[in-house]
N, CA, C and O of each residue as an XYZ file, in Angstrom:
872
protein
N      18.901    -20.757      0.626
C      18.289    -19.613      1.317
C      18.682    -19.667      2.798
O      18.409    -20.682      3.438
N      19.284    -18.674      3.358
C      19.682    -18.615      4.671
C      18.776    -18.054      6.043
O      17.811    -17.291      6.054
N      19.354    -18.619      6.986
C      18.106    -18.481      7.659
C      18.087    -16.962      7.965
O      16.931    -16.571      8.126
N      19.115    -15.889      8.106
C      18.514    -14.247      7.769
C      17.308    -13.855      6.994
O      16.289    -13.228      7.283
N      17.804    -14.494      5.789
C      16.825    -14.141      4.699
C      15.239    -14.909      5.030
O      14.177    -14.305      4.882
N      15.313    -15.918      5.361
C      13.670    -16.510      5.976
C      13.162    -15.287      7.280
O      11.994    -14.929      7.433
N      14.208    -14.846      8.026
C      13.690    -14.022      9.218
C      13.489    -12.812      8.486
O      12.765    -12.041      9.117
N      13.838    -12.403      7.470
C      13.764    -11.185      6.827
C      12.500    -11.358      6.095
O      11.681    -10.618      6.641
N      11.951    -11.996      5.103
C      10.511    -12.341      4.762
C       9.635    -12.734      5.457
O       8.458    -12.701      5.096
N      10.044    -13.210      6.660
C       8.647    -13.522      7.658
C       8.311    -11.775      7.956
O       7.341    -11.143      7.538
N       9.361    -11.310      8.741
C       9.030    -10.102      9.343
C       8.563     -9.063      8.572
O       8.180     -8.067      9.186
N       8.501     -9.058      7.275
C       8.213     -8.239      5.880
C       6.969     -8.707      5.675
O       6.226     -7.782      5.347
N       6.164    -10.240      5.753
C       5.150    -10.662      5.509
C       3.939    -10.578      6.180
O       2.841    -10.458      5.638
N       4.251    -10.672      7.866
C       3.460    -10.728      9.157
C       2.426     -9.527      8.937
O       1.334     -9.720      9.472
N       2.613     -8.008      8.065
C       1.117     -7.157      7.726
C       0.376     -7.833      6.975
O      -0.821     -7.720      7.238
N       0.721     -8.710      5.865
C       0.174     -9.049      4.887
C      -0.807    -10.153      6.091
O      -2.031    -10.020      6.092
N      -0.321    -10.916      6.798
C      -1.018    -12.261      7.261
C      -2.344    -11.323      8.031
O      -3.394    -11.902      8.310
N      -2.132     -9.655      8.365
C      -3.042     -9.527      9.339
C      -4.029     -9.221      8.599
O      -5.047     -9.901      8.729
N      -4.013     -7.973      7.487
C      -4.842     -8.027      6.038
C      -5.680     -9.711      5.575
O      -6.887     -9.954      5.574
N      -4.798    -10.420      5.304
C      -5.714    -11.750      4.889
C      -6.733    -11.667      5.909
O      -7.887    -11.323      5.655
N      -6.220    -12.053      7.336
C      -6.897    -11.821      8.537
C      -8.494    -11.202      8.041
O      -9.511    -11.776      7.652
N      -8.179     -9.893      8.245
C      -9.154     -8.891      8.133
C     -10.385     -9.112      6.934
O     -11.604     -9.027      7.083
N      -9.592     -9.425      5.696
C     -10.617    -10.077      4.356
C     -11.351    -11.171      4.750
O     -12.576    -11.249      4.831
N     -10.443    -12.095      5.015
C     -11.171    -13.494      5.516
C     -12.422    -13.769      6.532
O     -13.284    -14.647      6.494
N     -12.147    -12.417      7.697
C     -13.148    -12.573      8.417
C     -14.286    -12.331      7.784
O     -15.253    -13.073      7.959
N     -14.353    -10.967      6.731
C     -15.185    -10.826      5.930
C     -15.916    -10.874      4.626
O     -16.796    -10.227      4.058
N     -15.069    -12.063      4.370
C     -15.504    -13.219      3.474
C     -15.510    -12.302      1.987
O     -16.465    -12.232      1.213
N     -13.982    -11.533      1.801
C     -14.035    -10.888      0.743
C     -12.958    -11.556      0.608
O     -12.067    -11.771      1.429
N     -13.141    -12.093     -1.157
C     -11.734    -12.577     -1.984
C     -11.302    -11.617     -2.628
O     -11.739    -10.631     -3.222
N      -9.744    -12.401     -2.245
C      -8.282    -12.201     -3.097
C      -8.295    -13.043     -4.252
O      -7.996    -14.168     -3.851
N      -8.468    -13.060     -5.344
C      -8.173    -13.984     -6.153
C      -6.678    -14.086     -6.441
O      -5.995    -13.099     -6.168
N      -6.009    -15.313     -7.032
C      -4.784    -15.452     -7.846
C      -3.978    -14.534     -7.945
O      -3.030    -14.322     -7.189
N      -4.381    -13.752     -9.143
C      -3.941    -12.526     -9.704
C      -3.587    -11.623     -8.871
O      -2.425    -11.251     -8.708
N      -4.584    -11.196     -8.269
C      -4.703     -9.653     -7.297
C      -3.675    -10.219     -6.108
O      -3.222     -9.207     -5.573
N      -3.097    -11.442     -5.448
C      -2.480    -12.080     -4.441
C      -0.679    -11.672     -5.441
O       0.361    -11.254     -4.932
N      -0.938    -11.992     -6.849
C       0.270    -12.317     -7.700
C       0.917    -10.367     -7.744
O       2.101    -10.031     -7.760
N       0.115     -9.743     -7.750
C      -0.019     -8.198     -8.165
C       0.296     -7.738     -6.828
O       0.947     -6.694     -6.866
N       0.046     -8.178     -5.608
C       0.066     -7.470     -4.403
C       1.866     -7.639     -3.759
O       2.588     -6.923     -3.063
N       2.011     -8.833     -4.366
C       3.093     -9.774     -3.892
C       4.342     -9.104     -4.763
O       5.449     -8.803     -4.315
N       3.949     -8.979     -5.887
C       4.740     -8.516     -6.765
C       5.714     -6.746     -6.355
O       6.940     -6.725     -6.463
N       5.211     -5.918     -6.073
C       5.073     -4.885     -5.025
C       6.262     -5.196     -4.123
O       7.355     -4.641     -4.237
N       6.041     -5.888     -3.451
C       7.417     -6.321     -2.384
C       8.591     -7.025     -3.095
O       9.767     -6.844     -2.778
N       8.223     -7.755     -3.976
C       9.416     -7.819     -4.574
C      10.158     -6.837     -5.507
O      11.387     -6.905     -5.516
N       9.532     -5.921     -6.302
C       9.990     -4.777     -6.950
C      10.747     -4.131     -6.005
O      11.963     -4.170     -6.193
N      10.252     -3.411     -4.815
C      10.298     -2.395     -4.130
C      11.566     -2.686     -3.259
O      12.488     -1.910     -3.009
N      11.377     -4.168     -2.795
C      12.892     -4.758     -1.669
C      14.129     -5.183     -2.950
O      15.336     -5.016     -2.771
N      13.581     -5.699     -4.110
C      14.983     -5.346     -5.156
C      15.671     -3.641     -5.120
O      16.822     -3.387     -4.765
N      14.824     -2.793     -5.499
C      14.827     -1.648     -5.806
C      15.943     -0.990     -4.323
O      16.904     -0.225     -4.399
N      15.357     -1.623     -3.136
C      16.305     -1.078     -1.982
C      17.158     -1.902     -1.743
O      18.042     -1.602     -0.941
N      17.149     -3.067     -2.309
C      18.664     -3.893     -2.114
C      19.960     -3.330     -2.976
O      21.167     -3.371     -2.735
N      19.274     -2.837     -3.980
C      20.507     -2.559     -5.123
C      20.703     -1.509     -4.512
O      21.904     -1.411     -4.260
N      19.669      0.000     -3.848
C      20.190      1.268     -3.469
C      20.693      0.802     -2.167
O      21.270      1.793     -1.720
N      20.796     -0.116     -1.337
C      21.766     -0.148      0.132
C      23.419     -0.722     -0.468
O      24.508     -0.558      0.082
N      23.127     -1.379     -1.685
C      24.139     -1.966     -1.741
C      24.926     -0.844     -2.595
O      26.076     -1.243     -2.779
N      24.676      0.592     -3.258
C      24.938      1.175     -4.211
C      25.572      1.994     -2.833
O      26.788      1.956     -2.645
N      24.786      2.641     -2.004
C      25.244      3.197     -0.918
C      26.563      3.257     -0.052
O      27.258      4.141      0.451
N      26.562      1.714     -0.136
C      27.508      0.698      0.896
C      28.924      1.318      0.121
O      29.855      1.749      0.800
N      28.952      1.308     -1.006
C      29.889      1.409     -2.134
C      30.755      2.674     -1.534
O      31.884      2.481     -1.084
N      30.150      3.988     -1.557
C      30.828      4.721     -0.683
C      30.983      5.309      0.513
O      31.189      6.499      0.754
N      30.834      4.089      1.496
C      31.063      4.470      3.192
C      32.055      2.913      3.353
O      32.098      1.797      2.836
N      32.597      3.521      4.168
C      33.626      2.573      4.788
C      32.773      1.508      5.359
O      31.673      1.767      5.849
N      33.216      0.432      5.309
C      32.972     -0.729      5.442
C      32.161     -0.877      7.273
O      31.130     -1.539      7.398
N      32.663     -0.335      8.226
C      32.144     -0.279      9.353
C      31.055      0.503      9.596
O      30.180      0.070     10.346
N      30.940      1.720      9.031
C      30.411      2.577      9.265
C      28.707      2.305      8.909
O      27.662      2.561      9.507
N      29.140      1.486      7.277
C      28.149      1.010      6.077
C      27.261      0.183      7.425
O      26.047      0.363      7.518
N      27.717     -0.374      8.043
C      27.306     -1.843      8.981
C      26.641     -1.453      9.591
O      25.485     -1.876      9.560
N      27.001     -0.486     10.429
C      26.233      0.466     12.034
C      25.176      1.075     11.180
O      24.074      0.537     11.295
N      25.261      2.105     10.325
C      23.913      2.450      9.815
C      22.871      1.240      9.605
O      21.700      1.286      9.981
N      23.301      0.462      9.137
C      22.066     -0.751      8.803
C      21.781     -1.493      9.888
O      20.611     -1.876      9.885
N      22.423     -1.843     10.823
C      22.402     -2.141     11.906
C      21.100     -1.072     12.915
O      19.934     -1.301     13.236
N      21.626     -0.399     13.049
C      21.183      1.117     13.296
C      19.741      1.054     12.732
O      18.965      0.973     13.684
N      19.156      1.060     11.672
C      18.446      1.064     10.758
C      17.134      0.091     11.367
O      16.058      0.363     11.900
N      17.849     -1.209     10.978
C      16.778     -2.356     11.453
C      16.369     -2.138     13.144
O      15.169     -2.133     13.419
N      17.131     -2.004     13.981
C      16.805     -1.849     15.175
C      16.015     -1.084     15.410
O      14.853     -1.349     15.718
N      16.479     -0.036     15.312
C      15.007      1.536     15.398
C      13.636      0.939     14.553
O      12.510      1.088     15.027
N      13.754      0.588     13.893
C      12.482      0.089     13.043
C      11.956     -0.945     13.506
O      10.775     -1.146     13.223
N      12.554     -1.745     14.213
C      11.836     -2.939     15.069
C      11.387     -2.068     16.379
O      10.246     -2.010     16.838
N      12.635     -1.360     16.904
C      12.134     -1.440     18.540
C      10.561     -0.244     18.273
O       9.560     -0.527     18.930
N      10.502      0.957     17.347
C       9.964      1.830     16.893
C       8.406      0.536     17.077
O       7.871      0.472     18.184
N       7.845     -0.394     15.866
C       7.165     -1.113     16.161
C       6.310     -1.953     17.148
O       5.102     -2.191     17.179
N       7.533     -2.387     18.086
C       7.340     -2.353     19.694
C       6.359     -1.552     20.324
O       5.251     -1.842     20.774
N       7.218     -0.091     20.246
C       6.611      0.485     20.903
C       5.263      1.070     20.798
O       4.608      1.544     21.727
N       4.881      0.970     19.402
C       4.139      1.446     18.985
C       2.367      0.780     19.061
O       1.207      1.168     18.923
N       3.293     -0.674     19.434
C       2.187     -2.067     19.635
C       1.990     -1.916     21.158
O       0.907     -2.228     21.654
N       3.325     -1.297     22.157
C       2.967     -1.346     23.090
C       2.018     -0.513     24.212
O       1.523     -0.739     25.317
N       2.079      0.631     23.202
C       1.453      2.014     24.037
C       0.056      2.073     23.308
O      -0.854      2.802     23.704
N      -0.039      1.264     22.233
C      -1.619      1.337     22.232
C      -2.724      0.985     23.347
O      -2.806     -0.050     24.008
N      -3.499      2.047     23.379
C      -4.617      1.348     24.305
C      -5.630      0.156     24.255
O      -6.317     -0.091     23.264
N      -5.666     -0.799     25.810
C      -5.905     -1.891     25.182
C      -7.729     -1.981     25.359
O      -8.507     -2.691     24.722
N      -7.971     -1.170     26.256
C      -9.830     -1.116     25.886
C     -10.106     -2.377     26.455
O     -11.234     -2.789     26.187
N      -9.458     -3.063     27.115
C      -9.664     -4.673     27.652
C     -10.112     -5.511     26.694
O     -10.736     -6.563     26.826
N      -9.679     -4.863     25.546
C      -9.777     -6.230     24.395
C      -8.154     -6.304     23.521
O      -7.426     -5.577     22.845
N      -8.211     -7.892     24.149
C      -6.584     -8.106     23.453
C      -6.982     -9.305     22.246
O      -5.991     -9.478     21.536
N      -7.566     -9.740     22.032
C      -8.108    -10.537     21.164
C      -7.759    -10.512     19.992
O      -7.500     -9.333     19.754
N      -7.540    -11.306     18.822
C      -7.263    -11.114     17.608
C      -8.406    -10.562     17.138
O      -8.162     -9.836     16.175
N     -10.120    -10.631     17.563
C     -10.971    -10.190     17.127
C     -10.676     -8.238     17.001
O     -10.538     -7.470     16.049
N     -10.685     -8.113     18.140
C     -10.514     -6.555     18.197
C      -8.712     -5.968     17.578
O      -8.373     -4.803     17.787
N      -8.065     -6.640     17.084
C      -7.073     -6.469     16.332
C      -7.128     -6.212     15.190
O      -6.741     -5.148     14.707
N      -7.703     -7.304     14.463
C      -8.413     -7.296     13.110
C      -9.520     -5.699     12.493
O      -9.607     -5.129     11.406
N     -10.083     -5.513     13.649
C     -11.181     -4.879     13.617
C     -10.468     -3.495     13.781
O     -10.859     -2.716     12.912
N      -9.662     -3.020     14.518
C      -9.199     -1.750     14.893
C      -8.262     -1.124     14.061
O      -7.231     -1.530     13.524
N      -8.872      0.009     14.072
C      -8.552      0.873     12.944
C      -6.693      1.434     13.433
O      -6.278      2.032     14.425
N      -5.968      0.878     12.175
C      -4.560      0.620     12.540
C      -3.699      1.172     11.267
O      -4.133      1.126     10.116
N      -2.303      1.748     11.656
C      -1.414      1.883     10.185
C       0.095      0.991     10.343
O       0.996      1.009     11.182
N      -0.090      0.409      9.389
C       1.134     -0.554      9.236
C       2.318      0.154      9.103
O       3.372     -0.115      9.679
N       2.063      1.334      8.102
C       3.208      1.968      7.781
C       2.869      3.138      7.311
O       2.261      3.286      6.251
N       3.288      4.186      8.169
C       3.197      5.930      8.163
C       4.026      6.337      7.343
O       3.585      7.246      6.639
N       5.345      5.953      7.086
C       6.010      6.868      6.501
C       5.886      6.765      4.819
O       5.881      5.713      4.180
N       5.788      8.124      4.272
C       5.497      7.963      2.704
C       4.097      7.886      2.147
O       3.722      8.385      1.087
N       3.184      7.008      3.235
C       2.081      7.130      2.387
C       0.787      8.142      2.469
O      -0.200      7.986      1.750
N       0.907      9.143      3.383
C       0.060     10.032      3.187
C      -0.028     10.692      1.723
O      -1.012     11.346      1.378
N       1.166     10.447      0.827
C       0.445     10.956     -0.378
C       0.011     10.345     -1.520
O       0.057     10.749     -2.682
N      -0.500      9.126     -0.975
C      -1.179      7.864     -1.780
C      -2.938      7.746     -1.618
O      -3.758      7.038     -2.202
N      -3.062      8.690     -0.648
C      -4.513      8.847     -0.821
C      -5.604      7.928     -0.040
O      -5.841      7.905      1.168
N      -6.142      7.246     -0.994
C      -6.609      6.150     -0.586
C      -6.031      5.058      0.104
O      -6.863      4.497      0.818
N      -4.811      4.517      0.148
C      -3.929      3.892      0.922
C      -3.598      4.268      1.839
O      -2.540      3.666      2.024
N      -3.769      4.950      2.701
C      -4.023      5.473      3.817
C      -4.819      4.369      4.265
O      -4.555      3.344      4.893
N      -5.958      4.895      3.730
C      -6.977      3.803      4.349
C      -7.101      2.678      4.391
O      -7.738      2.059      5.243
N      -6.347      2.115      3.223
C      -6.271      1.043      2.883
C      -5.440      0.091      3.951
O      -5.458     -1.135      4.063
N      -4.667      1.141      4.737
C      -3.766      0.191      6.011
C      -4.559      0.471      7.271
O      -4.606     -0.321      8.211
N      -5.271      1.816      7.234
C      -6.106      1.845      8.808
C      -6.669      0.916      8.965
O      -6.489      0.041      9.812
N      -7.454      0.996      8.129
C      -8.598      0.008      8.113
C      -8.507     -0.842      7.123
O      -8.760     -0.190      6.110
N      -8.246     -2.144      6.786
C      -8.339     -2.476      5.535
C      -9.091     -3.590      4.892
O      -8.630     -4.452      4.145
N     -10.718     -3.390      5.428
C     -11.645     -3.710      4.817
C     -11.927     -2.499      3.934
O     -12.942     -2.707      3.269
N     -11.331     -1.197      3.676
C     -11.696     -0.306      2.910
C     -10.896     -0.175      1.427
O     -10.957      0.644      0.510
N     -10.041     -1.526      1.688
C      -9.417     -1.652      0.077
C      -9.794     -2.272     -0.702
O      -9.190     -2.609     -1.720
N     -11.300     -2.664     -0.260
C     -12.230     -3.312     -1.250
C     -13.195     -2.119     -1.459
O     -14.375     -2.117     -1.109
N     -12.476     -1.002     -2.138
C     -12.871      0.310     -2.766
C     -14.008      0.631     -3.725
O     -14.344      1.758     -4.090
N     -14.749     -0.959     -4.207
C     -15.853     -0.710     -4.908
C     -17.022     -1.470     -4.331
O     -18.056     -1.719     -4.950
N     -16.736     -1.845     -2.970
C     -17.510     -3.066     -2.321
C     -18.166     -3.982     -2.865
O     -19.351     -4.055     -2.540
N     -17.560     -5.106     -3.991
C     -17.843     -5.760     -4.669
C     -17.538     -7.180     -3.558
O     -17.901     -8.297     -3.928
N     -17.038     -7.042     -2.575
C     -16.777     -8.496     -1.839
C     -15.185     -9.249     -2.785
O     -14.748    -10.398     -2.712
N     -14.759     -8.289     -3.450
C     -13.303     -9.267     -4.059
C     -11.966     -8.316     -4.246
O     -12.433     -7.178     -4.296
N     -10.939     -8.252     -4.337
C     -10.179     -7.306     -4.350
C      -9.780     -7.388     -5.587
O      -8.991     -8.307     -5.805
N     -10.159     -6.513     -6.751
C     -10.032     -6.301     -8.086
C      -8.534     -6.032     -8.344
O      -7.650     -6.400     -7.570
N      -8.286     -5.253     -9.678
C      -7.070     -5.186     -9.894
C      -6.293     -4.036     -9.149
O      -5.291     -4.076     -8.435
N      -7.027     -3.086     -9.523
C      -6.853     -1.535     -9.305
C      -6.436     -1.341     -7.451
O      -5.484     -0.777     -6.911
N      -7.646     -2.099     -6.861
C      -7.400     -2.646     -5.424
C      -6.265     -3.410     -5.015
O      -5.701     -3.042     -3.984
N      -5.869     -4.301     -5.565
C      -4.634     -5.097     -5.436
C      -3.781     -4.046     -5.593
O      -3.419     -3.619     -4.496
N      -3.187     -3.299     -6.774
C      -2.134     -2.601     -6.620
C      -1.830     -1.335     -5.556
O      -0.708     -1.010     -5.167
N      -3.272     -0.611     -5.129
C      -2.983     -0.076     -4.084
C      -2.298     -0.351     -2.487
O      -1.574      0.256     -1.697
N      -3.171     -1.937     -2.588
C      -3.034     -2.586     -1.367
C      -1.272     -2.852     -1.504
O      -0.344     -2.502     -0.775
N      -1.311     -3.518     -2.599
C       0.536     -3.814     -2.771
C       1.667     -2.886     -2.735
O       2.789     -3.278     -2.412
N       1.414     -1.652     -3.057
C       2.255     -0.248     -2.375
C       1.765     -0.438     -0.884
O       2.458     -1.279     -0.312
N       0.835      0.064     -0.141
C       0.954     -0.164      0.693
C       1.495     -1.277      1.558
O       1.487     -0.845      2.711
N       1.913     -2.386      1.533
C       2.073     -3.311      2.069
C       3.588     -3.381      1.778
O       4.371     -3.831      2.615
N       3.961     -2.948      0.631
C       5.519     -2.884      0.292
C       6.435     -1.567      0.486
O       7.493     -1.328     -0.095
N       5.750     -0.748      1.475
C       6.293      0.739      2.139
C       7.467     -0.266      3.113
O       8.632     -0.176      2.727
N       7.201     -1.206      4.346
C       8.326     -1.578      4.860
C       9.194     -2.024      4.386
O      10.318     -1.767      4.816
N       9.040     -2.685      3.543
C      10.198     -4.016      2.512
C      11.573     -2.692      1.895
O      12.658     -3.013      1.411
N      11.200     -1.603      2.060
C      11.989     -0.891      1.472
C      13.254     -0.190      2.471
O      14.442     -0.029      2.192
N      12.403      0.194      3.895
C      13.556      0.589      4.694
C      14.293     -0.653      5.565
O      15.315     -0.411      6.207
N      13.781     -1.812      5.543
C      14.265     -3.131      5.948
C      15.327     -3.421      5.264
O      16.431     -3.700      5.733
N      14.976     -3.355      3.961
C      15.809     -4.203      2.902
C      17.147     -3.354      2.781
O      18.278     -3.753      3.060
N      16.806     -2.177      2.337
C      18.187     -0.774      2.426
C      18.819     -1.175      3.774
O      20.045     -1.236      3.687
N      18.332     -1.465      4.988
C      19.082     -1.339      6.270
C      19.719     -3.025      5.996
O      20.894     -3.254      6.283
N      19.144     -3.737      5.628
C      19.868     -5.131      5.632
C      21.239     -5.184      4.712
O      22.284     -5.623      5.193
N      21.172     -4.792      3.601
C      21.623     -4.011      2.418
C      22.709     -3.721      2.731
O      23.730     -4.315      2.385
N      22.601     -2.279      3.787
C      24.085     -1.537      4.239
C      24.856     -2.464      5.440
O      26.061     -2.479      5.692
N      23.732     -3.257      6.120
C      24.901     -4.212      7.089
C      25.787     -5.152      6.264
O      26.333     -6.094      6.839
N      25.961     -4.957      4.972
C      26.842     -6.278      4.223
C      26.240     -7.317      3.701
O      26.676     -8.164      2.920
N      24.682     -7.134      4.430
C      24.119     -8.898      4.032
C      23.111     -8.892      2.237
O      21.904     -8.784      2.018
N      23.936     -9.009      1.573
C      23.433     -8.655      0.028
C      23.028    -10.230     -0.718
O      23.842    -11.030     -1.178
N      21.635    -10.366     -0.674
C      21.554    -11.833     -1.411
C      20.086    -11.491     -2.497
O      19.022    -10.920     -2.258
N      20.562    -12.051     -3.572
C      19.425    -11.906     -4.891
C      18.416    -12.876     -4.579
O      17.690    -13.085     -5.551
N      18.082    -13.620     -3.440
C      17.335    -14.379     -2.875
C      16.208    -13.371     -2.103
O      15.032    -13.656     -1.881
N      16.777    -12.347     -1.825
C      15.928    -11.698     -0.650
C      14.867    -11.358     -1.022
O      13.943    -12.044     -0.585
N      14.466    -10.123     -2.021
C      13.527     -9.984     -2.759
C      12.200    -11.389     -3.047
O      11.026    -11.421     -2.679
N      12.831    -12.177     -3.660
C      11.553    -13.232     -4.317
C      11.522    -13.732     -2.866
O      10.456    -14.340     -2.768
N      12.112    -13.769     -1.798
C      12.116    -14.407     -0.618
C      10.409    -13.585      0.064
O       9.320    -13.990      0.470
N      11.005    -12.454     -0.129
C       9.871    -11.322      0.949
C       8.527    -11.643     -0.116
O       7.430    -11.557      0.434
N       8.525    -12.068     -1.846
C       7.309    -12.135     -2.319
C       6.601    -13.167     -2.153
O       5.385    -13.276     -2.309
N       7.747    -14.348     -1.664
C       6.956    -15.904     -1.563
C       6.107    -15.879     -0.440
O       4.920    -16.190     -0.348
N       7.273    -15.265      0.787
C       6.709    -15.455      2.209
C       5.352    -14.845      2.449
O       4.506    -15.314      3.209
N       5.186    -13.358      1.463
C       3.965    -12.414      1.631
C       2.604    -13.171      0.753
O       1.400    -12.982      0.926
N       3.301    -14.080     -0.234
C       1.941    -14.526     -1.043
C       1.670    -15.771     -0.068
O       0.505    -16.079     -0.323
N       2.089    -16.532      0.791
C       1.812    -17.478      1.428
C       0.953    -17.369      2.758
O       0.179    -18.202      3.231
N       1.295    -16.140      3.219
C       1.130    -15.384      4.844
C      -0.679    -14.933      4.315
O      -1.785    -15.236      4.763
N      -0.155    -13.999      3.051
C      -1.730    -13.186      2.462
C      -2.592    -14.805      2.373
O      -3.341    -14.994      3.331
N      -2.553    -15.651      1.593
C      -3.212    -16.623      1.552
C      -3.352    -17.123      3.009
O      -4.468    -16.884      3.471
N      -2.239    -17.953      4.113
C      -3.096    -18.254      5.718
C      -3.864    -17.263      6.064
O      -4.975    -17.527      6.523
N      -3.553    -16.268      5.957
C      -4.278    -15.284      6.188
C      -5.993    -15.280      6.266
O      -6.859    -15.321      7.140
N      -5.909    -15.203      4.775
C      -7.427    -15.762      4.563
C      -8.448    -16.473      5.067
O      -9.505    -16.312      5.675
N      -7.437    -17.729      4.378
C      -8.078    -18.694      4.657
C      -7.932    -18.725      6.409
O      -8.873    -18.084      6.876
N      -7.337    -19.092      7.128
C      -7.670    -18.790      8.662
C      -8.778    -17.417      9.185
O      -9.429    -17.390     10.230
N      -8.741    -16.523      8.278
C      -9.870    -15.549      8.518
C     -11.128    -16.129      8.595
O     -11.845    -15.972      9.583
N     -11.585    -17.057      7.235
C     -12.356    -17.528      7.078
C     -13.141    -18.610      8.359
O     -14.324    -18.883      8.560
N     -12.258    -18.904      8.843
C     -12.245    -20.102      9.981
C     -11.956    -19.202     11.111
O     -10.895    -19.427     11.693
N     -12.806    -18.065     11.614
C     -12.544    -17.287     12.581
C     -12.605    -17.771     14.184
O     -11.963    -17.511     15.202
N     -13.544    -18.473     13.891
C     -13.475    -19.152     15.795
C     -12.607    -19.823     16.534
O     -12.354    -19.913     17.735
N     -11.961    -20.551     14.936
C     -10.774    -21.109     15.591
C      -8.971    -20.186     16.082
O      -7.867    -20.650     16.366
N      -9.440    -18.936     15.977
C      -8.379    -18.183     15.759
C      -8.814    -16.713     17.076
O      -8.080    -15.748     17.289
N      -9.975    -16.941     17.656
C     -10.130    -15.463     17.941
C      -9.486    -14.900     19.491
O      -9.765    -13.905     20.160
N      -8.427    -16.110     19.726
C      -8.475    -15.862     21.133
C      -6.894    -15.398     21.427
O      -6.256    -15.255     22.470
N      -6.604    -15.252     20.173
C      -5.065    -14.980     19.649
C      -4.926    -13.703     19.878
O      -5.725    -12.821     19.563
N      -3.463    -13.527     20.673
C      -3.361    -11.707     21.434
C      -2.743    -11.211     20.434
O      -1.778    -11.663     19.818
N      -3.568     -9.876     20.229
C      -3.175     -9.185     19.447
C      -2.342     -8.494     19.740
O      -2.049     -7.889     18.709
N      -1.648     -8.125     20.632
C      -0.460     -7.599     20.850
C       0.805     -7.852     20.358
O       1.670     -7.088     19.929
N       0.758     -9.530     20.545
C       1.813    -10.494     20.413
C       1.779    -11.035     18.415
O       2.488    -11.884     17.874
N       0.700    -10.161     17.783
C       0.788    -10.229     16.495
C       1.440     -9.208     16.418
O       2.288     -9.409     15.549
N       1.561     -8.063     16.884
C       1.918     -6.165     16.589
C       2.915     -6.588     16.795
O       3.633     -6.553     15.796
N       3.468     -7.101     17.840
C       4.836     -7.057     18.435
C       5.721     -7.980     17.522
O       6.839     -7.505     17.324
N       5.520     -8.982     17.025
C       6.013     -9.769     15.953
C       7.267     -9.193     15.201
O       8.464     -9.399     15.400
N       6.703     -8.504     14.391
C       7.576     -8.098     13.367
C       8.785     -7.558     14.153
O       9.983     -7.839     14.099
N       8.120     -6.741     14.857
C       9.401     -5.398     15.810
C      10.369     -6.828     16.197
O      11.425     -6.868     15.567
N      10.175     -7.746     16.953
C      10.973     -8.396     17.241
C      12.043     -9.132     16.856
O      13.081     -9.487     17.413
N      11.328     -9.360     15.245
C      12.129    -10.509     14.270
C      13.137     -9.860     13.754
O      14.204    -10.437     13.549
N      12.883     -8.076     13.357
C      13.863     -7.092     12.804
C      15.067     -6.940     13.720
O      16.258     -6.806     13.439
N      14.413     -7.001     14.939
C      15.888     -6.749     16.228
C      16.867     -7.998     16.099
O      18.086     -7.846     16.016
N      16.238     -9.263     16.088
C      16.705    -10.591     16.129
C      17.685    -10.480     14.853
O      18.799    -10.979     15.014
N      17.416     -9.904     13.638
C      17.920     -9.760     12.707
C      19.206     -8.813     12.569
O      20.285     -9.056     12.028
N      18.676     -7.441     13.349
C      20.076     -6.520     13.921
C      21.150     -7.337     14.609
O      22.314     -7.328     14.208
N      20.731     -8.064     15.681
C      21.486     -8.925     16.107
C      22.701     -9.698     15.694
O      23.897     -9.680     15.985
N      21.728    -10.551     14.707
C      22.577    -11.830     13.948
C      23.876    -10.804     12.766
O      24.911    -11.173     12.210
N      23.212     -9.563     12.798
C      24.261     -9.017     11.816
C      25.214     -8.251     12.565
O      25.967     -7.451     12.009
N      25.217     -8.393     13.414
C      25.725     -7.616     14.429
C      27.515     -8.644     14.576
O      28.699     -8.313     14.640
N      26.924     -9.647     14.572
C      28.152    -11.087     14.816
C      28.567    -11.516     13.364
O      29.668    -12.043     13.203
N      27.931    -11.358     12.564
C      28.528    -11.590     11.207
C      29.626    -10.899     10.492
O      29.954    -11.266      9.363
């Protein structure tokens, strides 16, 4: 496994760690399953856009194929950035008020999922029957939602040339591991609350550019 592909599942995983986050503080379980079902989602969805970047690639010239994906990941990182950066900060930068603030991971596509909407604003609301556990039905919503990025990442990684059957189970390991710290560090909130939330938002945007980068020289 190369180290692209580790920077490519961290940066695919980092919503999932903020979700655990968010459950953990409020002492609602993920069981096994519903973690196995959520996870599963990103790996379908980043196969599904690895094979269409690489199906793509097939007819554009070899340079051209590159700059779009190139192209691709960058806007989608720096896009993130900015998006972490122009939020207002209310003089709370805290992981507490991060967790807590009503936020969307990913706009594009899912307004017609309904409930998943909500499920990323806010997402103590994907425990949809307020039972305190995230059932099945809950898991799979949460897992579309959470696997909306894995798709324009993976297509843009895809068309820069970088094609590995690793990537996929890569983005499901990293997301079932992140969803679990997640948690469990939710759970253990005091030790965590002084963590800037900015510098969680900003995360991902960064790792995707770092990633434009490295493909940039390859």
């Amino acid at each position: 496994m190369t180290f692209s592909v580790v920077l490519l599942a961290i940066s695919l995983s980092l919503d999932a760690f903020g979700v655990g986050l968010s459950y953990g503080v409020r002492k609602i379980k993920i069981p096994i399953l519903s973690k196995i079902i959520i996870c599963f989602f990103s790996i379908f969805y980043a196969g599904i856009a690895l094979i269409g970047g690489k199906y793509l690639a097939s007819f554009l010239p070899q340079n051209i194929s590159k700059i779009i994906g190139i192209t691709i990941l960058f806007g989608m990182g720096t896009l993130i950035i900015i998006q972490a950066l122009i939020k207002k900060d209310n003089r709370q930068n805290s992981l507490c008020s991060y967790i807590n603030e009503e936020k969307t991971l990913a706009k594009i596509a899912i307004k017609s999922l309904g409930i998943t909407v909500k499920v990323i604003k806010n997402p103590i609301e994907g425990d949809i029957d307020k039972s305190g556990k995230i059932e099945f039905i809950e898991s799979v919503l949460l897992g579309l939602a959470l696997s909306v990025d894995a798709i324009g990442v993976t297509l843009g990684v895809s068309l820069t040339g970088f094609y590995s059957v690793f990537i996929p189970f890569a983005a499901g390991i990293f997301q079932f591991a992140f969803l679990y710290a997640g948690t469990y560090l939710g759970e253990k909130f005091t030790l965590i609350e002084k963590v800037n939330k900015k510098a969680m938002a900003v995360m991902p945007g960064l790792l995707l550019i770092a990633l434009a980068f490295i493909n940039c020289f390859n």
